[in-house]
Every structure is written in structure tokens, then in C-alpha cells.
C-alpha positions in Angstrom: 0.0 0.0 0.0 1.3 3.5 -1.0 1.9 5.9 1.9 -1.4 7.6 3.0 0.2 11.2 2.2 1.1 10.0 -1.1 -1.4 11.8 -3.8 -3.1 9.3 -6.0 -4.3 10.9 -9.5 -8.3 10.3 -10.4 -7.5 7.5 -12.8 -5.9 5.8 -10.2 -8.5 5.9 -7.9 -11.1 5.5 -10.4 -9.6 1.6 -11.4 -11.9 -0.9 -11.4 -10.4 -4.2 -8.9 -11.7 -6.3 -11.7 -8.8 -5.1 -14.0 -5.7 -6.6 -14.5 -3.3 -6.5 -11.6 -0.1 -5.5 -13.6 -1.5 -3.3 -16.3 -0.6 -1.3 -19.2 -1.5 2.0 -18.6 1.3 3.8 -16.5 1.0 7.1 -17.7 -1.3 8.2 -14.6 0.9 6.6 -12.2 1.0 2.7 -10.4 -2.4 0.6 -11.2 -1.5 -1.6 -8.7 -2.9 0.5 -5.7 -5.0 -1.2 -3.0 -4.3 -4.6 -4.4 -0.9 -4.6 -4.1 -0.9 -7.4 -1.5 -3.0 -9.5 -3.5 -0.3 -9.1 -7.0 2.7 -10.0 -4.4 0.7 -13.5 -3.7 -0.2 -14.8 -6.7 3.7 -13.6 -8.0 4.9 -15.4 -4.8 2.9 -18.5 -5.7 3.6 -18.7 -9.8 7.3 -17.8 -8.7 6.9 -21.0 -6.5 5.3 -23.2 -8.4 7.7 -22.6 -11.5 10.9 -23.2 -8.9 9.3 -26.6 -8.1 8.1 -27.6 -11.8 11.5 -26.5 -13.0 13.4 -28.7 -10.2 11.4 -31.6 -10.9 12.8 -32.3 -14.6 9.7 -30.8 -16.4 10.8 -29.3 -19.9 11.3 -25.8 -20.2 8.4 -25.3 -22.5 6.0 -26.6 -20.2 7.3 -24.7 -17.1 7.0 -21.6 -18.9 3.2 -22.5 -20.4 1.8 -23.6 -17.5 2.8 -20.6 -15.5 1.5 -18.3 -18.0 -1.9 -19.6 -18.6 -1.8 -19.9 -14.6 -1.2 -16.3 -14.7 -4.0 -15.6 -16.9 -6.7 -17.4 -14.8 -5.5 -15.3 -12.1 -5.9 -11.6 -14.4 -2.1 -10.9 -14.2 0.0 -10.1 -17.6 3.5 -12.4 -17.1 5.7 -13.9 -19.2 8.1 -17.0 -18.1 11.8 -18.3 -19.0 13.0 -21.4 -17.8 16.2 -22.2 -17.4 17.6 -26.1 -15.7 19.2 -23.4 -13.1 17.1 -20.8 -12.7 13.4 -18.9 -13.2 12.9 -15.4 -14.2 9.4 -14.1 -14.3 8.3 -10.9 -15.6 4.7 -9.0 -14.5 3.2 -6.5 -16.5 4.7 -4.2 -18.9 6.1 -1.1 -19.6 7.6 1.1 -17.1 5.4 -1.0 -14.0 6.6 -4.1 -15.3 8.8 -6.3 -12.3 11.2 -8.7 -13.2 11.8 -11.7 -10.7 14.5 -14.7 -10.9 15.0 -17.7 -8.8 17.8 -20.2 -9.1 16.6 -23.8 -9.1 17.9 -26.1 -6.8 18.9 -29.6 -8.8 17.0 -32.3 -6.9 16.0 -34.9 -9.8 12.4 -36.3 -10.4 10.1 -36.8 -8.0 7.1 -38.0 -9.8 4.9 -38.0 -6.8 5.5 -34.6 -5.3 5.2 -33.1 -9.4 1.5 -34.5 -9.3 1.3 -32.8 -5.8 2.2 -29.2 -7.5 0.4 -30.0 -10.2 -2.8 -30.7 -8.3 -1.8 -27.0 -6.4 -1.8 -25.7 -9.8 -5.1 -26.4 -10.9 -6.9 -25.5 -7.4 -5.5 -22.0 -7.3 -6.0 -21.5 -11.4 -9.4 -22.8 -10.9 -10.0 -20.0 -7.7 -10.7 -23.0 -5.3 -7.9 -21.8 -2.9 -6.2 -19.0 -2.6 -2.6 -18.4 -4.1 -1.1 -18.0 -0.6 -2.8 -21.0 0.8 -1.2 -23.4 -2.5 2.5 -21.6 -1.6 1.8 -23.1 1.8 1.0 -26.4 0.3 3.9 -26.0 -2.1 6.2 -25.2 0.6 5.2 -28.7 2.5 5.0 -30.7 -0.7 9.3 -30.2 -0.8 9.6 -30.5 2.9 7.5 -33.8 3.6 9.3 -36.5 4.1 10.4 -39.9 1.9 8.4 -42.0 1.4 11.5 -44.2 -0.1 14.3 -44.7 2.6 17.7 -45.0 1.4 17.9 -49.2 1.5 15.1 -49.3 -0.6 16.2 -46.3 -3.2 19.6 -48.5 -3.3 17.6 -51.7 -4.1 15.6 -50.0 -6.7 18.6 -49.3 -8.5 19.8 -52.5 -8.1 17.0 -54.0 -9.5 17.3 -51.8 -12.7 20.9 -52.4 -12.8 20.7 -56.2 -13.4 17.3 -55.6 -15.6 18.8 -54.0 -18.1 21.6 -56.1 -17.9 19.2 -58.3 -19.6 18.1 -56.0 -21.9 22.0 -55.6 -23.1 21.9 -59.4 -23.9 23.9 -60.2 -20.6 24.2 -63.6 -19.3 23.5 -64.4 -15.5 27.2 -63.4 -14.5 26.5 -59.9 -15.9 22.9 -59.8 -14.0 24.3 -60.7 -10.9 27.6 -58.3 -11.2 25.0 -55.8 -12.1 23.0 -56.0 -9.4 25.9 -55.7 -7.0 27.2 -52.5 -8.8 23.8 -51.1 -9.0 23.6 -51.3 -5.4 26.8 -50.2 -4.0 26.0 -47.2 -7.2 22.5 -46.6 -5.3 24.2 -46.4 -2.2 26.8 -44.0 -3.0 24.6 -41.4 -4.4 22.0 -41.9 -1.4 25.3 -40.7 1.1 26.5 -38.4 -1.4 23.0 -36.5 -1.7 22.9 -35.7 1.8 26.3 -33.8 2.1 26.6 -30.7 0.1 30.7 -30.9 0.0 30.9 -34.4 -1.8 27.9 -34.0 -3.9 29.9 -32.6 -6.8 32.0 -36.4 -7.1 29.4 -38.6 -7.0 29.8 -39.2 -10.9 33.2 -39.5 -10.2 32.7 -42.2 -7.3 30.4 -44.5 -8.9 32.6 -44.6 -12.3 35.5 -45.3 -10.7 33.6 -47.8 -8.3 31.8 -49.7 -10.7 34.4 -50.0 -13.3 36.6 -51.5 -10.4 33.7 -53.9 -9.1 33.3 -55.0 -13.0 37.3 -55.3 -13.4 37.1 -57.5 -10.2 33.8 -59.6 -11.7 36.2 -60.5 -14.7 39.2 -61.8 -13.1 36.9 -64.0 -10.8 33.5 -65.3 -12.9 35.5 -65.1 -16.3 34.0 -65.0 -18.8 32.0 -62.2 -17.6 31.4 -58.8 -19.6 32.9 -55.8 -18.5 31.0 -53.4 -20.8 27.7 -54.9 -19.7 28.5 -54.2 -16.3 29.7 -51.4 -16.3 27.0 -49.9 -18.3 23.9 -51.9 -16.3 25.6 -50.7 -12.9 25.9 -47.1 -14.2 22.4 -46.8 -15.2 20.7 -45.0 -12.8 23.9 -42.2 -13.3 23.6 -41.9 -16.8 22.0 -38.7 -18.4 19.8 -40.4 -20.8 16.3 -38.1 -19.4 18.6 -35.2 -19.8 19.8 -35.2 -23.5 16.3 -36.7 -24.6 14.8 -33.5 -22.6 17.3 -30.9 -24.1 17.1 -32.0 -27.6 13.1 -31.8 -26.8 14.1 -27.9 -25.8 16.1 -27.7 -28.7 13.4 -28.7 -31.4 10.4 -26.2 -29.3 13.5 -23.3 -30.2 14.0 -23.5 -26.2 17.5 -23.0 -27.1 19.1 -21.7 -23.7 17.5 -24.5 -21.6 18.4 -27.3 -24.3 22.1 -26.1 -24.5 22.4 -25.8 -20.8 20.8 -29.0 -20.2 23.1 -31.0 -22.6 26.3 -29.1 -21.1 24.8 -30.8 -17.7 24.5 -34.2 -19.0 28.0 -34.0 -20.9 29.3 -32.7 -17.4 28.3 -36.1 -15.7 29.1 -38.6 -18.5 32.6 -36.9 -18.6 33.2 -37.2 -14.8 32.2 -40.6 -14.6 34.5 -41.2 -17.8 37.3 -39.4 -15.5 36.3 -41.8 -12.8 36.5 -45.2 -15.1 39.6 -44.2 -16.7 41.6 -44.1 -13.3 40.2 -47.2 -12.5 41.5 -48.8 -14.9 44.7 -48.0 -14.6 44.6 -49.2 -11.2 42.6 -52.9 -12.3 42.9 -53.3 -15.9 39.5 -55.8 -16.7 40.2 -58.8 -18.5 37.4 -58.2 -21.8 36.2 -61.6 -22.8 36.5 -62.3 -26.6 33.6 -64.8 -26.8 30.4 -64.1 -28.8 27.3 -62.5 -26.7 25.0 -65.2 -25.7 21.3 -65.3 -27.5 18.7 -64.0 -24.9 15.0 -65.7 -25.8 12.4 -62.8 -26.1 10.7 -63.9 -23.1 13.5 -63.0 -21.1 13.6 -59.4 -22.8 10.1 -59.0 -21.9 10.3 -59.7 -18.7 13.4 -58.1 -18.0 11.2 -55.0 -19.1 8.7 -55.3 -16.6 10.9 -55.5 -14.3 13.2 -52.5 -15.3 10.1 -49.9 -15.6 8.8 -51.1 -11.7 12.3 -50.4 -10.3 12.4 -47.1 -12.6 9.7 -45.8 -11.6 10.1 -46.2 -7.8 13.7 -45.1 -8.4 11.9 -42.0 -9.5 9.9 -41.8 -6.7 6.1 -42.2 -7.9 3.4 -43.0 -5.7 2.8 -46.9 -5.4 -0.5 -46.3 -6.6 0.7 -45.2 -10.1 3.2 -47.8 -10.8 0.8 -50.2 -12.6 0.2 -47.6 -15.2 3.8 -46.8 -15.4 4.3 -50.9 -15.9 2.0 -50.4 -18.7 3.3 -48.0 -20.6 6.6 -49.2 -20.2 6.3 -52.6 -21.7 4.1 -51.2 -24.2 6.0 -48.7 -25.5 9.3 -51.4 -25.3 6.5 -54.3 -27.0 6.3 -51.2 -30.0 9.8 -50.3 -30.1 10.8 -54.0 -30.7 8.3 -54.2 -33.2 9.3 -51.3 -34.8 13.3 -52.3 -34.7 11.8 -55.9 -36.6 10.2 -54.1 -39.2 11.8 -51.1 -39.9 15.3 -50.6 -38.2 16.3 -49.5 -34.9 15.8 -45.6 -35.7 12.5 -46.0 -36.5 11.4 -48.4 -34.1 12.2 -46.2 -31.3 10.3 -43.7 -33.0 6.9 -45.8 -32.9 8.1 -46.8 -29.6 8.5 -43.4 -28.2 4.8 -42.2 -30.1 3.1 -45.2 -28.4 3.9 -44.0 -25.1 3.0 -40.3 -25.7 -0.4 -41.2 -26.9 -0.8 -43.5 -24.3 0.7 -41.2 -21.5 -1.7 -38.7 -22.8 -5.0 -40.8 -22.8 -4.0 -41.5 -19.6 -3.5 -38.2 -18.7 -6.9 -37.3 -20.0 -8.8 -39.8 -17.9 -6.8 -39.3 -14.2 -6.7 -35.8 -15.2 -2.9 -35.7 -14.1 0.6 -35.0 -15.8 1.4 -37.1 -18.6 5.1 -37.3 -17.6 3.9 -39.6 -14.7 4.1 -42.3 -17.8 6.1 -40.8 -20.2 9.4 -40.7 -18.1 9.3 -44.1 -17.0 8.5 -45.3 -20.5 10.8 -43.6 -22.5 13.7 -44.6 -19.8 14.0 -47.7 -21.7 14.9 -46.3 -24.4 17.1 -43.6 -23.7 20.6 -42.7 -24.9 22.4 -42.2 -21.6 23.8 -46.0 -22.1 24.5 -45.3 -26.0 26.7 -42.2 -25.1 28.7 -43.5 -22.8 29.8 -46.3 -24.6 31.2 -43.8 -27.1 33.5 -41.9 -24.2 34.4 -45.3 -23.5 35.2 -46.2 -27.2 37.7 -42.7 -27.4 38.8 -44.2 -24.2 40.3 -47.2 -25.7 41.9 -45.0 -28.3 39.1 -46.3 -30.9 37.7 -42.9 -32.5 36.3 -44.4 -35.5 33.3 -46.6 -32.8 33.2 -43.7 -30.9 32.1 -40.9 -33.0 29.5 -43.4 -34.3 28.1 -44.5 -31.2 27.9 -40.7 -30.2 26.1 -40.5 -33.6 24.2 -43.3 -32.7 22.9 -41.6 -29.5 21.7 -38.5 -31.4 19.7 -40.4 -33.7 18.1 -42.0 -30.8 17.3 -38.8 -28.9 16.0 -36.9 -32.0 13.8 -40.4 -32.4 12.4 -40.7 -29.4 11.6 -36.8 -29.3 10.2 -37.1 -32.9 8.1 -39.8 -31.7 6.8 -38.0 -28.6 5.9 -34.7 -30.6 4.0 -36.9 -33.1 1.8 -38.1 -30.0 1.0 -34.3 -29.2 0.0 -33.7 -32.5 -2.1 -37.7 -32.8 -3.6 -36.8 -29.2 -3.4 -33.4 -27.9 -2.9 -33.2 -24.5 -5.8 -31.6 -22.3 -3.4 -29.2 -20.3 0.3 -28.5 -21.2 1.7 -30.7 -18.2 
């Protein structure tokens, strides 16, 4: 509220409160006036919500539309740019405009606290609550507590680990060597996420670790495979999410947020790298020259079902939604595989990656809920975290020629599964942008 001895000119006083908070017209002075508490709310609570969205792993497009058309239910003028670091907001325009930012604390998904915001979202866009009362519930949605403890975080990842050492044609020495890499990899980064100093190594750690767990594996259940175990044990670590995300930026000309989000994932593939690379120095693995095994599709299925459950609670989503998530992911893996049979690898990922948009948006259309609840576990199948580390590995062994076409190989896959995933938009519009 303006001082009471400030004079206020007639148009000032002669605003209607249903205008827009933020408006236009500044030649008479600050529209805000007596509702100047009210604009500092629903800022506070768009400001919030974007922070939390943004932190989650949602798409910089998305952050940016939601808040606006938030902002529009609630009569202010804004306009949103998301950034994998930080939020800046603007209200209004011209000369009253207000420019906020907020930096974005790196947390991962949570797929169960995004529906929780989400759920905010629509209560104060709607006008059933109050935009200070959903900051309150914002603010306890990121303080409540796990529902996932440690132990069971580390098992998740365990579980993935020797899945997809399945899924990579592995025999039941790699699935076993997995498994114990995934789990000492799950551990590390459940001690390293609670202290602040070490954080900043974890990709470090858990390369060096694993590669000298799957050196030692070698040398004792010969003729065990290093690659596969190294790569199944790494694979809650590796950036997959992240460069299929930012190429997603990069095609909705989100260029900022796609750039810094691929500079993010290159950050971690590189440290790990670092990490593998001393470790073998240390424990050279012994690589095992004889043919990969033949893995019956039964196996591949199951070991499917298996690696979307553990995904999914590695991501943290309510048990309640994990069927779903179970469904999609075979599904979209079932139409992959099909698509890999009949028309090659790139497009099959394609028709994989469009058969779990549509589906993840049906199914957001019915539970009214965000479609990434689905989509993330579903297209973590098929991701091309594992693809791009095998190239660093490849220059690491001094082979350029493999490496620079498995890094090929990983782009194709990303602009794939993104192609796929816009052509689901476009098959089945989404109800609401998350």
C-alpha cells in the first residue's frame, strides 16, 4: 500500500479491482494500488510453483506454459523463461513491469511430489484456494518426508541395474555383477546426496567404483562382460532423461534451456569417464573375446517389466501409479521392438516413443494428471544415456572411428524418441500443457 500522504491521480483511484493487476497504462501513475498485497501473492505463488516444476525435470516449455496460462486465470500479464538453473518471471509491462528470478535447486524427479504441485496448480487456477494457501501447500509438498528410505532407493537401483543387464543381452554373471554394482551405485549417491561438500563427485565415485567392481567380476566369474557391467551398474547415473529432454528444448527453439541442459549431462558422462579411466589404470578388466549369448524374447520381456517397476520407484512415484507406469513401459518397449523388426532400430524407437506419448496422454486425460507420470518411466527404456557413454568409452580405448558413431548413434536415438513424442502431441493433444 502506497503511503497515505502520497497523492493518487483520479484514474488511479477510479480503477476498477476487476482489472488486470499488472496493467498497461502507467502514464497516470502505479495501477497496482489497494491490491498490491494481492499481486505480491499470486507472483509469490507462480514464482513457487515454477521453482518446483522446474526442479522436478519438467521441460522448459512446459514450465513456462503452465505458469503463463496460470497467470491468466488469475488476471495478471506475465511472461516466463525457464532455465535447468534458474526462473525469471516478468509482470506486466512497460515502465510498472517487475522482473523476478530464482535459481533452481537440482533435486531430480520426483514423480509423486510433481502431481502434488500439479494438483496446487489447478486448485488456485481454478479459484478454489487461494494463491497464498497453495505456496503453503507448495512449501510442504518439498519439505515432507520420503516416502522411499535410502535401502530401498539403493535396491531400486539394483534392480534396474541387473534388468537392463538383460536388456543388453547379458548372461546371469552380468545380472548378478549388475545388481551388486547397482547397489553399492545406489548407495553411493543416497550418502552423497545428503552432504553438500561431496555431492559434486558422485559421478566420479560411482565410475571409478563400478568399473573397479566390474574389473574384479572379470578376473573372478570369467568370462563375464565388462562393458555390460559397467553400463547396467551405471544406469541410474547416466544422463539419458537429460539429453532426450534438451534435444526436446532444442526442437520447441528453447535453445538456452536445451544447450544448458546438454552441457549438464556431458558434465556427468565426462566425470564418470574421468572416474573409469583411473580405475583402470589401477585394475585393468580382462574383456572376454567370446560371442554375446542369445537371450529368448521372453527374457527381454520380462526383463522389461521389471526395469520400468524399479524405474519408476527409483523415480519416486506414488505406489498407486506404478501399474500404469508398468504399462506403458512394456508397451511402449513391445512397439519399439516391433518397430526395430520391421523397420530398423531408428524407427522403431520412434513408434516406440509415439506409443507412449499417446498413451501417456489418454492417460492423462482420464486421471486428469501430468502425462510425464508415464512418459518418463516409459521412454527410460529407451534412452541414450547407455549409447553415449559407450562412445566416451570407445575414445577411451583410443578407438575414435566406434566412438564418433556410437555418439552418432545416441543422437539419432534422442532426435527419435523426441520425434516420436511430438508426433503423439500432434495424434492426441494433451488436455493441459503438463
Amino acid at each position: 500500500m502506497p503511503p497515505s500522504n502520497t497523492p493518487q491521480s483520479p484514474a488511479l483511484l477510479a480503477r476498477s479491482p476487476e482489472e488486470l493487476i499488472f496493467g498497461k497504462d502507467v502514464r497516470h501513475g502505479s495501477p497496482r494500488g489497494p491490491r498490491e498485497q494481492e499481486a505480491a501473492a499470486q507472483a509469490m505463488f507462480l514464482m513457487e510453483a515454477a521453482v518446483a516444476l522446474s526442479s522436478y525435470g519438467t521441460p522448459a516449455h512446459q514450465v513456462e506454459r503452465a505458469m503463463e496460462e496460470c497467470g491468466r486465470s488469475l488476471g495478471i500479464l506475465c511472461q516466463f523463461s525457464s532455465l535447468p538453473t534458474a526462473v525469471t518471471a516478468t509482470f506486466g509491462e512497460g515502465w510498472d513491469a517487475r522482473t523476478y528470478m530464482r535459481r533452481v535447486p537440482v533435486t531430480g524427479v520426483h514423480l509423486e511430489r510433481l502431481v502434488a504441485i500439479d494438483q496446487v496448480i489447478q486448485e488456485v487456477a481454478s479459484g478454489e484456494i487461494a494463491p497464498q494457501i497453495g505456496t503453503a501447500r507448495i512449501h510442504r509438498t518439498l519439505a515432507g518426508r520420503r516416502r522411499y528410505g535410502s535401502g530401498l532407493m539403493a535396491l531400486f537401483n539394483a534392480g534396474a541395474s541387473a534388468a537392463f543387464a538383460l536388456l543388453f543381452l547379458g548372461g546371469w554373471r552380468e545380472f548378478l555383477a549388475a545388481g551388486v554394482v547397482g547397489l553399492v551405485v545406489g548407495a553411493l549417491g543416497e550418502v552423497n546426496s545428503r552432504r553438500v561438500g561431496t555431492r559434486r563427485m558422485l559421478d566420479f565415485a560411482c565410475g571409478f567404483v563400478a568399473s573397479l567392481l566390474a574389473a574384479v567380476v572379470t578376473r573372478v566369474l570369467p568370462p563375464a562382460r565388462y562393458d555390460i557391467i559397467l553400463v547396467s551398474g551405471l544406469i541410474g547415473l547416466m544422463p539419458g532423461l537429460t539429453i532426450t529432454l534438451a534435444v526436446k528444448e532444442l526442437a520447441t527453439v528453447n535453445i538456452l534451456a536445451g544447450t544448458a541442459r546438454l552441457m549438464g549431462a556431458a558434465t556427468i558422462l565426462f566425470s564418470a569417464i574421468f572416474g573409469v579411466a583411473l580405475s583402470r589404470e589401477l585394475l585393468p578388466p580382462r574383456f572376454s573375446t567370446l560371442p554375446v549369448p542369445e537371450v529368448l524374447p521372453w527374457v527381454g520381456a520380462v526383463a522389461a517389466l521389471v526395469a520400468t517397476c524399479m524405474l519408476s520407484f527409483s523415480l519416486r512415484a506414488h505406489p498407486r501409479h506404478v501399474p500404469s507406469m508398468i504399462v506403458v513401459g512394456v508397451l511402449g518397449y513391445g512397439a519399439a521392438t516391433f518397430g526395430d523388426q520391421m523397420f530398423g532400430a531408428d524407427l522403431g524407437l520412434c513408434m516406440g516413443a509415439l506409443a507412449v506419448g499417446v498413451v501417456s496422454n489418454l492417460y492423462a486425460r482420464v486421471v486428469n494428471r501430468p502425462s510425464a507420470v508415464t512418459m518418463i518411466p516409459g521412454i527410460l527404456l529407451m534412452v541414450p544415456g547407455s549409447v553415449s557413454f559407450r562412445s566416451l568409452v570407445s575414445f577411451l580405448e583410443l578407438d575414435a572411428l566406434r566412438g564418433i558413431d556410437t555418439a552418432f548413434q545416441g543422437v539419432l536415438i534422442a532426435a527419435a524418441l523426441v520425434t516420436g513424442l511430438l508426433l503423439a502431441n500432434v495424434g492426441v493433444r494433451p488436455r493441459r500443457v503438463l
